[in-house]
N, C-alpha and C positions, 0 to 999 in steps of 0.2 A: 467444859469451859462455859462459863456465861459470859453473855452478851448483849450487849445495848441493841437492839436493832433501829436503825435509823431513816431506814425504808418499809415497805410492806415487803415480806418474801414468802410467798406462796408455799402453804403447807408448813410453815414455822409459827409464824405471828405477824402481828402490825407496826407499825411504827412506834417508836416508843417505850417497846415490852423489851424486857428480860427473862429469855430465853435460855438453856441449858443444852449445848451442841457438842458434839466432839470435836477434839483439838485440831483435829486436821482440816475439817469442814469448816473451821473458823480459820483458820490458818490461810487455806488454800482458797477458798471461797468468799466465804461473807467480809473479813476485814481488806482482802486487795480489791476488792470489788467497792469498798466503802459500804455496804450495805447495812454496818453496826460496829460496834468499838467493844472491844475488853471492856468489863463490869467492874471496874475498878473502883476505889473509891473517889477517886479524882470524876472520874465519869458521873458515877451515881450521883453524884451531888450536881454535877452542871444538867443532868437530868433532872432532878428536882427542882433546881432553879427556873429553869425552862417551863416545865410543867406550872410551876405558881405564876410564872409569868404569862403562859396561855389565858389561864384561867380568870387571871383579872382582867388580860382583854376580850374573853368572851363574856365575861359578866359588864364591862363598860358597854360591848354594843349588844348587849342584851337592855341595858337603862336606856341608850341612847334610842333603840327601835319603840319601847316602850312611853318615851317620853314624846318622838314623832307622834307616835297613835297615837296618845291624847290630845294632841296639838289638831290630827288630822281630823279625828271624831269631833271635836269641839266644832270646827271650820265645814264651809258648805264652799263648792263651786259653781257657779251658772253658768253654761253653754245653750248655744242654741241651734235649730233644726231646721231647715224648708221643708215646708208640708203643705202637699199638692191634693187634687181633688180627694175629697171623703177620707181625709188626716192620713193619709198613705205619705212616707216620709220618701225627702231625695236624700240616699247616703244614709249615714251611721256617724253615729259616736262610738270611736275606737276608743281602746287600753292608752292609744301611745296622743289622740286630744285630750286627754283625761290630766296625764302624765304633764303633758305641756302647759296646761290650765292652771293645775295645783301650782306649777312654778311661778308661772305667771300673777294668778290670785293671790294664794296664799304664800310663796314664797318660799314652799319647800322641796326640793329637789326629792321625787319618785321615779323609780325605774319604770320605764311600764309593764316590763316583764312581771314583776311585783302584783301587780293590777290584775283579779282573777275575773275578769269578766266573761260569765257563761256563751256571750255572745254580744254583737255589738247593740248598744241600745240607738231603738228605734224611732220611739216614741216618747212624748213630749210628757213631762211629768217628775216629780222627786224621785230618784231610785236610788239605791244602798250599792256602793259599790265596795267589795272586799280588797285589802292591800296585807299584802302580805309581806312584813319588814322584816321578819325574823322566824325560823321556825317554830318559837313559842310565841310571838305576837301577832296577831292580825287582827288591822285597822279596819274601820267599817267608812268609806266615806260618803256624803251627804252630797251627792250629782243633780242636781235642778235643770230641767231641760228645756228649754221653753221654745213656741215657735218663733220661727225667723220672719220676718213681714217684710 
């Protein structure tokens, strides 16, 4: 019998595949369990739908990350730092003042989790900071640090 699988199940397939089980294993297992439907043609087609409908919304927040980055790249934020004898700084610029700045500056809502910063910035100066919108897109943003007086 084939089967829509609707779940992942370990050692058969993923969500979404069509599968070829014996009757009883479908029977007894994967359809009371809900885990996949008969491959019927009524099925396969609402599978289909589904699937073109995924796709168009991973290709909109694919435009939509790609259109932030350029928004983000365009744009620069300034923060600033106290810095104590011989430019030795008090504190950091974290991922999540970064996060709150863009919103604030620029007016775009960033996760900070997003924000790959190798460590917190220290010192006072332009630095590149990476955002990470989407698995194929990452923004590079324009961080201006300057001292605090």
């Amino acid at each position: 019998m084939k089967v829509i699988l609707l779940e992942d199940v370990k050692s058969l397939g993923k969500k979404g595949e069509i599968v070829t089980v014996n009757d009883g294993y479908a029977r007894n297992f994967i359809l009371p369990k809900k885990l996949g439907l008969e491959a019927n043609g009524k099925n396969l087609n609402d599978l289909k739908l589904k699937q073109k409908h995924e796709d168009k919304l991973a290709k909109e927040r694919l435009d939509e990350a790609r259109d932030l980055a350029s928004k983000l790249e365009s744009g620069q934020i300034t923060l600033s730092i106290k810095l104590g004898e011989g430019g030795r700084s008090f504190g950091s610029i974290s991922s999540k003042e970064i996060a709150e700045n863009v919103q604030e500056q620029l007016g775009y809502e960033v996760d900070k989790k997003k924000i790959q910063l190798k460590e917190p910035i220290k010192m006072p100066g332009i630095h590149s900071v990476p955002i990470k919108l989407h698995p194929k897109v990452t923004a590079t943003l324009k961080v201006t640090v300057n001292e605090e007086k």
